[in-house]
KOLMITI-509634 format. One line per 5 residues: for each residue x, y, z of C-alpha. Coordinates in Angstrom, 2 decimals, always signed. Example, Ala and Ser with C-alpha at 12.3 -4.5 7.8 and 13.67 -1.06 7.14 Angstrom:
+12.30:-4.50:+7.80 | +13.67:-1.06:+7.14
***
This chain:
+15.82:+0.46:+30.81 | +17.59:-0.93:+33.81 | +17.16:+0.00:+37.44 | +20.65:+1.27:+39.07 | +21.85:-1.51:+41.50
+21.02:-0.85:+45.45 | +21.91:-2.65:+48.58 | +19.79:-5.35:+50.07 | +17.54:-4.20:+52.75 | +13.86:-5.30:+53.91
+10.70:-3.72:+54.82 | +11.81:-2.36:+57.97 | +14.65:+0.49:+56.19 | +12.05:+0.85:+53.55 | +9.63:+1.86:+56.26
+12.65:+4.22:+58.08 | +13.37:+5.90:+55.49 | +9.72:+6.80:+54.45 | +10.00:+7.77:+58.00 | +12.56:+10.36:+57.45
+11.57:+11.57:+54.25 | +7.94:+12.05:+54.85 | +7.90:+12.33:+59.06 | +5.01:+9.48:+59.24 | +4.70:+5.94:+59.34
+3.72:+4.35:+56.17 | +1.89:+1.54:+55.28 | +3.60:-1.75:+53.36 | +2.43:-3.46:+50.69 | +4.47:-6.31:+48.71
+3.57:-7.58:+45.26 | +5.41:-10.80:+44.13 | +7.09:-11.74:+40.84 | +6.57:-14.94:+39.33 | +8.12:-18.00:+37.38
+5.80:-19.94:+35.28 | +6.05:-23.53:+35.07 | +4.48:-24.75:+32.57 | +1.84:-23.33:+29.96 | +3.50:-20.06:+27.90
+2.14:-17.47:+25.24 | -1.54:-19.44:+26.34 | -3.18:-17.02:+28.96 | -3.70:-14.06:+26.27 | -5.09:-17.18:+23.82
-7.85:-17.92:+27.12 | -5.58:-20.95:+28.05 | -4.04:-22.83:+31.04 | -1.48:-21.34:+33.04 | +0.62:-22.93:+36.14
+2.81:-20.46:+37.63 | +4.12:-19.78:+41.37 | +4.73:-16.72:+43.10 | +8.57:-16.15:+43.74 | +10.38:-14.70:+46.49
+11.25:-11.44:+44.86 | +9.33:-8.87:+45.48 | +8.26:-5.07:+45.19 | +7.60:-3.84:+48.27 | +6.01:+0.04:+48.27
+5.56:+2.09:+51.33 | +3.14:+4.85:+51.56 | +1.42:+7.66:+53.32 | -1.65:+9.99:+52.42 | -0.74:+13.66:+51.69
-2.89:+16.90:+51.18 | -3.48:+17.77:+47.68 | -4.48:+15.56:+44.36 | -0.27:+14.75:+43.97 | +1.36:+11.42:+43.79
+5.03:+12.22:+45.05 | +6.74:+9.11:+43.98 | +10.24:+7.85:+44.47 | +11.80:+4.49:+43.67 | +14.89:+3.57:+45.42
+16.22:+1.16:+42.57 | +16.35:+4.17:+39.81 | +17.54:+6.55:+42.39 | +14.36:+9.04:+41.19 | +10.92:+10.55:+41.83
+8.33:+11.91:+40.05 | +5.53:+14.00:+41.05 | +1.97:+13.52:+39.38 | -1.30:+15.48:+39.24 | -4.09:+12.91:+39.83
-6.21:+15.77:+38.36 | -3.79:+16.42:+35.17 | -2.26:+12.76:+34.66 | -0.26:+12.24:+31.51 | -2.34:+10.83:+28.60
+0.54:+8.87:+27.06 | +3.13:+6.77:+28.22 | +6.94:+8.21:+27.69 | +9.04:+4.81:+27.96 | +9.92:+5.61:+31.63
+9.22:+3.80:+35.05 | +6.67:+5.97:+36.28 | +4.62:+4.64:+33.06 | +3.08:+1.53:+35.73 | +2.51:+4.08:+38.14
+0.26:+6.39:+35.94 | -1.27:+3.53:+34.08 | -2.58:+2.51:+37.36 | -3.55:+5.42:+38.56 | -5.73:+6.36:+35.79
-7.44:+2.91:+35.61 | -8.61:+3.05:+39.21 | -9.75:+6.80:+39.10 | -11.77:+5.17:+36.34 | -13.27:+1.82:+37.55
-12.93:+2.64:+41.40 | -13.59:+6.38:+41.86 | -11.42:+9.37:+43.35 | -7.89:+8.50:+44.43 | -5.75:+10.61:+47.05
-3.28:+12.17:+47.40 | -0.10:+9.84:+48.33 | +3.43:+9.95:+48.85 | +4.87:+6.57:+47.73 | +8.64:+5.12:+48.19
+8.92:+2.03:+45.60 | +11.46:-1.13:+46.21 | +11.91:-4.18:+44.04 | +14.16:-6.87:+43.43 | +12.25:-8.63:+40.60
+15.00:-9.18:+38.12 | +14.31:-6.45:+35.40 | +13.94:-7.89:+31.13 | +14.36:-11.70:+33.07 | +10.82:-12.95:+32.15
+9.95:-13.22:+35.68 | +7.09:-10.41:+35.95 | +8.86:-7.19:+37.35 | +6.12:-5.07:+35.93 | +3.01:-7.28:+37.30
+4.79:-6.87:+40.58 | +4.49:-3.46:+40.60 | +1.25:-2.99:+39.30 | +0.01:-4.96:+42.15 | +1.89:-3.59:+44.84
+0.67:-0.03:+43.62 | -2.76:-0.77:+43.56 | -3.24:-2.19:+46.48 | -1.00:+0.64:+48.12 | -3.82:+2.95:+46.61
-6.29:+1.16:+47.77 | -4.81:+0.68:+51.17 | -4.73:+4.52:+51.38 | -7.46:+5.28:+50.20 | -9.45:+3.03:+52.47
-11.32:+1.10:+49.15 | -11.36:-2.84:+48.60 | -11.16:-4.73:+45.16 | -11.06:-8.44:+45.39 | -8.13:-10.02:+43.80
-9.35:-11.18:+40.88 | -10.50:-7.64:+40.08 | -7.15:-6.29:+41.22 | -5.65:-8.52:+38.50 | -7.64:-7.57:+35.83
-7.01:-3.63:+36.33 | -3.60:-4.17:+36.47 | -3.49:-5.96:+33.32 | -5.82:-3.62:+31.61 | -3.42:-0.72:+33.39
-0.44:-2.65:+30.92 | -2.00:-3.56:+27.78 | -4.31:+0.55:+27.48 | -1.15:+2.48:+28.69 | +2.23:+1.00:+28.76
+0.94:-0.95:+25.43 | +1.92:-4.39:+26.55 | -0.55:-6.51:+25.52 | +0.00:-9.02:+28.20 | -2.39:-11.77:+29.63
-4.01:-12.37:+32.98 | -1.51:-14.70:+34.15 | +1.63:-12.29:+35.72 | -0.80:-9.77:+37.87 | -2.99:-13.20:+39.23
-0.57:-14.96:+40.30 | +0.96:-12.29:+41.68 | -2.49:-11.56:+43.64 | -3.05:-14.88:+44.48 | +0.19:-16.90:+45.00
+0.73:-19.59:+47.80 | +3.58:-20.37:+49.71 | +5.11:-23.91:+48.21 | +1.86:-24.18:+45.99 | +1.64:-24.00:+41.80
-1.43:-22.40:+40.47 | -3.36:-23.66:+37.81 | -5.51:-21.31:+35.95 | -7.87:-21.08:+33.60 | -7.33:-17.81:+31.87
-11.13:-17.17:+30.73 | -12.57:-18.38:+33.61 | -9.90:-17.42:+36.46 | -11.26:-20.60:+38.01 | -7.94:-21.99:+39.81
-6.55:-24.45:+41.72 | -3.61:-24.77:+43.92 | -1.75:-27.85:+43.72 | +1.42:-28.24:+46.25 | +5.38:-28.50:+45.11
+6.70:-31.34:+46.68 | +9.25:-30.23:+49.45 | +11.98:-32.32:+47.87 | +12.30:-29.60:+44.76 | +13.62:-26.65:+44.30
+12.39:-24.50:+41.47 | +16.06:-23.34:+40.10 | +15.69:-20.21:+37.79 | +18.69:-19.67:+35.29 | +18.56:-15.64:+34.21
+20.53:-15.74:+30.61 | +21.16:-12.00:+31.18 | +19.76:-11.61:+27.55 | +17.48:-8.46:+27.91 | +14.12:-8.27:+26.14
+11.18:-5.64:+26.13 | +7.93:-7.23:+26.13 | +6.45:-4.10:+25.62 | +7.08:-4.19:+21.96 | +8.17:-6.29:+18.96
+8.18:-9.98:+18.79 | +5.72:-10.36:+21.73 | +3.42:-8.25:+19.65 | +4.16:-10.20:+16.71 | +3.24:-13.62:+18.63
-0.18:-12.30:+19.54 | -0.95:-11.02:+16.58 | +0.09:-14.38:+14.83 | -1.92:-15.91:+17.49 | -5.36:-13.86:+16.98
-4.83:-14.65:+12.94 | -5.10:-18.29:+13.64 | -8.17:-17.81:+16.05 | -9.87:-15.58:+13.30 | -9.64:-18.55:+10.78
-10.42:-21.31:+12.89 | -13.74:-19.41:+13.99 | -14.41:-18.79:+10.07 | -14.55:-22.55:+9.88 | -16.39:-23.60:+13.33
-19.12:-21.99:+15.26 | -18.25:-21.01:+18.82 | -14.17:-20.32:+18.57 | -13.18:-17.29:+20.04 | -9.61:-18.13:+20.91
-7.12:-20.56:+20.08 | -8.17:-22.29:+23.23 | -11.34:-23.46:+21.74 | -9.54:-25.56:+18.95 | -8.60:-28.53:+20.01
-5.47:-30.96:+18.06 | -8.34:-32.58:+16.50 | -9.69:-29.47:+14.56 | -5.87:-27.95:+14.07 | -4.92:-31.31:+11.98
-8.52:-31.13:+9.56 | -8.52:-27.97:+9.42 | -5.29:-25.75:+9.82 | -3.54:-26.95:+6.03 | -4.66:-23.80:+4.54
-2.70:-21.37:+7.32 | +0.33:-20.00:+6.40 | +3.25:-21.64:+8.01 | +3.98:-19.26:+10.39 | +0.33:-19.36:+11.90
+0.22:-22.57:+11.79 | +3.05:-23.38:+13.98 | +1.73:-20.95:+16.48 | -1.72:-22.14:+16.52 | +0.15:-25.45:+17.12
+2.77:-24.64:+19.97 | -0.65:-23.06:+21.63 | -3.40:-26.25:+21.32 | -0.73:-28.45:+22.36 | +0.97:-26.50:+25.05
-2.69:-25.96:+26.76 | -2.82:-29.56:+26.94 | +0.53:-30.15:+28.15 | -0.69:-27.54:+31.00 | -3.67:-29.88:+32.11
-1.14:-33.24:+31.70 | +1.68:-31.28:+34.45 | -1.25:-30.24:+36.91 | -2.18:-34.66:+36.62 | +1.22:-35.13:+36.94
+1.41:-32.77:+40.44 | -1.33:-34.11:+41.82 | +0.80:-37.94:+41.65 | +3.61:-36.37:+42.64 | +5.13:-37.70:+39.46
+8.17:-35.30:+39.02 | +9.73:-37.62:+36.24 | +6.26:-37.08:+34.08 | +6.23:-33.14:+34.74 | +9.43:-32.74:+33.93
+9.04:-34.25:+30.61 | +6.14:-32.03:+29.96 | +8.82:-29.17:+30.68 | +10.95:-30.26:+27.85 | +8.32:-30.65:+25.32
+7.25:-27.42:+26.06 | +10.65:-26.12:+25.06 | +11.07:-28.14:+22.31 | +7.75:-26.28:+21.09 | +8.70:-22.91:+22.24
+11.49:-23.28:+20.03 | +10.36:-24.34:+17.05 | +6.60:-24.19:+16.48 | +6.78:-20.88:+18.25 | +10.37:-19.60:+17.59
+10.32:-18.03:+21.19 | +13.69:-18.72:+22.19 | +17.62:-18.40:+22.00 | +20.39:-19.66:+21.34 | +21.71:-18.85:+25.03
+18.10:-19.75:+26.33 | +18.57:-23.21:+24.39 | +21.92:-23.76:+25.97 | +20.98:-23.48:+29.22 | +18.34:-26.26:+28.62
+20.63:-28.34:+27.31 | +23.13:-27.77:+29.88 | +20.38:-28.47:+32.60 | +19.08:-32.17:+30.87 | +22.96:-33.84:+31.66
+22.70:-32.41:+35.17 | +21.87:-35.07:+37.88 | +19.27:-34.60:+39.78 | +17.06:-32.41:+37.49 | +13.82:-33.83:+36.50
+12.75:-30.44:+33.36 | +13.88:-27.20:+32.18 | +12.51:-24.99:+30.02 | +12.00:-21.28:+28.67 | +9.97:-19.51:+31.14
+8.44:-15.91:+30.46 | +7.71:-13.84:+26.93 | +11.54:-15.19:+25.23 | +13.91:-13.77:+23.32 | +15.98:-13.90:+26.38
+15.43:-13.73:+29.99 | +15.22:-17.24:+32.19 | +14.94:-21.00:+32.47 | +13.20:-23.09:+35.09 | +14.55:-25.66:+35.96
+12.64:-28.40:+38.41 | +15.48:-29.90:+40.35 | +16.08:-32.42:+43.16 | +16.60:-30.37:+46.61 | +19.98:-32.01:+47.52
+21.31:-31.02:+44.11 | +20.45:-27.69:+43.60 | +24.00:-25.93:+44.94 | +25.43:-28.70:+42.43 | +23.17:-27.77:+39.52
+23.80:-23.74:+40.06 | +27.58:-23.84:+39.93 | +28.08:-26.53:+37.32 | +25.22:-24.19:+35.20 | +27.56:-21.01:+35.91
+30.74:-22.47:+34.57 | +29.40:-24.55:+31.63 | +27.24:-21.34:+30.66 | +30.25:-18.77:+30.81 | +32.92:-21.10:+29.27
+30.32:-21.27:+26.22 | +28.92:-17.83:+26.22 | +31.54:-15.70:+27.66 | +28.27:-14.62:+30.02 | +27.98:-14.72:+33.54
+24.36:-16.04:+34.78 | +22.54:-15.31:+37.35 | +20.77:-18.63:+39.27 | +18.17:-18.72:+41.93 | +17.51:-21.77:+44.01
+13.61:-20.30:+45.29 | +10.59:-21.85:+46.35 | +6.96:-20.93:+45.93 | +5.75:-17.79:+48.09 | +2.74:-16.38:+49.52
+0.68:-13.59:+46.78 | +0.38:-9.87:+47.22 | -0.77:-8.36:+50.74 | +0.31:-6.24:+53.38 | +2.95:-5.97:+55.56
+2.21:-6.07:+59.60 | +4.09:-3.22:+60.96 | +5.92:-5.12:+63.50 | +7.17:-7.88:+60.85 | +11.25:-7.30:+60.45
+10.69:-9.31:+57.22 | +8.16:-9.78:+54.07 | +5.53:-12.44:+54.92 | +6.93:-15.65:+52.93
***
């Protein structure tokens, strides 16, 4: 399901034209997306994570109204709905307005009574590109709830209902690490988290670097299918490790030690997944080492393994995916690519020398359409600030 395309405007038009619609003055609340660096299909296994908040964005504006209604309206699909807090649907129906109800429900439930809003919804989080459209929203529509409603969640709890929000009613079972990171992103930092813990730490990205994302404009649903399958895979290997040793309740609490004694007796399939997991968590800890020293050269050979394991142990990627990694390793100036998001499509990172970024995006562009016959998209971004509001005299987003 793809959003109709809409002109580029900020939080100021968004604001006017709740202005016009509604004849009030909203309040603003942005939610970033997110590219993740290092440290995939590990957060819903209790893993490491090190992802930074991006500068796209959903931005929501919104106003209380009279009444138990949500009247909702997104600018990118050109549509509204209107929803009963009192009489919300019980069931997703593959639409937009899914996040929107999902969220709803899950803080009438953990926070109390919600009011009556009218909301006017803006994004420019690449849709199916592995780069957290959905976690954006979540977040931006909770706290927008919140915000009107005049209740407070801390972030990490803001996190967690959002995820909950995706995996009970839109049915992706998802991890923590797209709604925190959205929550608690900092500009020109990486976040490393611990997925059972949420203990994190924010290391900063050299200002030399630019974090280049490569959009394959291969679509994918992680809502269903082979995401599914992945987790299921995963939870099969962490059901017959804890058979075998006392204390496992994820993959995360096998370590490459345990996986070589013990893992013979998986079926292949399992096994590689269990593998592309215990080693990927480690490969995590090694990058956020590697940060710390500033040593680029070291991270970005951490990148590159973790493709190499996306691919096969975990059979994540694509063939267009896989080109575009390839493609990146003979540019100068790049230091790691890799598959970034769920797979089956959607984006590279790419961790590449400031002064060659322009380079790197147009000799990606041509190499990638004389092969594919596709056009990419690239961004040349930097880390941004997490989810928050907007100050009502701020022409722009806060960075």
């Amino acid at each position: 399901m793809n959003a109709k395309a809409t002109s580029e405007y900020g939080p100021l038009e968004l604001s006017e034209r709740f202005e016009k619609t509604y004849g009030a003055t909203p309040i603003l609340v942005r939610a970033p997306g997110r590219v993740n660096l290092i440290g995939e299909h590990t957060d819903y296994n209790d893993g490491f994570v090190f992802p930074a908040a991006i500068g796209f964005e959903t931005i929501v504006a919104i106003g209380p109204r009279d009444g138990k209604g949500l009247i909702v309206h997104s600018e990118n699909y050109q549509e509204g709905v209107e929803l009963d807090l009192e009489e919300l649907p019980a069931t997703r129906r593959g639409h937009w307005s899914d996040y929107v109800v999902g969220i709803a429900r899950q803080l009438q439930h953990e926070a109390g009574t919600v009011g009556g809003a009218n909301l006017l919804l803006r994004g420019n989080v690449p849709l199916g590109a592995g780069l957290s459209s959905s976690a954006s929203l979540e977040v931006a529509i909770c706290m927008a709830l919140l915000e009107v409603s005049n209740r407070s969640m801390d972030g990490d709890s803001v996190a967690r209902l959002c995820q909950r929000a995706e995996n009970e009613f839109v049915g992706a079972r998802c991890g923590i690490m797209d709604q925190f990171i959205s929550v608690h992103g900092k500009k020109d930092h990486a976040l490393r988290l611990d997925c059972r813990s949420l203990q994190y730490e924010l290391l900063p990205i050299p200002p030399g670097v630019r974090l280049v994302i490569c959009n394959s404009m291969v679509r994918h649903s992680v809502a269903e299918g082979a995401y599914n399958e992945r987790r299921a895979e995963c939870e099969a290997g962490a059901r017959y490790f804890a058979e075998r040793m006392p204390g496992v309740k994820a993959l995360r609490d096998v370590s490459f030690e345990d996986f070589e004694k013990l893992g013979d007796d998986l079926p292949e399939a399992i096994r590689n997944r269990c593998r592309h997991v215990i080693t990927e968590n480690s490969r995590v800890l090694q990058a956020a080492d590697a940060l710390k020293e500033a040593n680029l050269t070291q991270f970005g050979k951490l990148m590159l393994n973790s493709h190499a394991s996306l691919r096969g142990d975990f059979a994540a990627s694509c063939e267009e995916i896989d080109l575009l990694v390839r493609l990146a390793e003979h540019c100068p100036g790049v230091y790691g690519a890799r598959m970034t998001g769920g797979g089956f499509g959607g984006c590279t990172i790419n961790l590449v020398d400031a002064d060659r970024a322009e380079e790197f995006r147009g000799t990606i562009l041509g190499e990638y359409e004389r092969a594919t016959g596709r056009v990419a998209e690239i961004y040349v971004t930097s880390a941004a600030n997490g989810a928050g509001p907007i100050l009502q005299n701020t022409r722009a987003s806060q960075p």
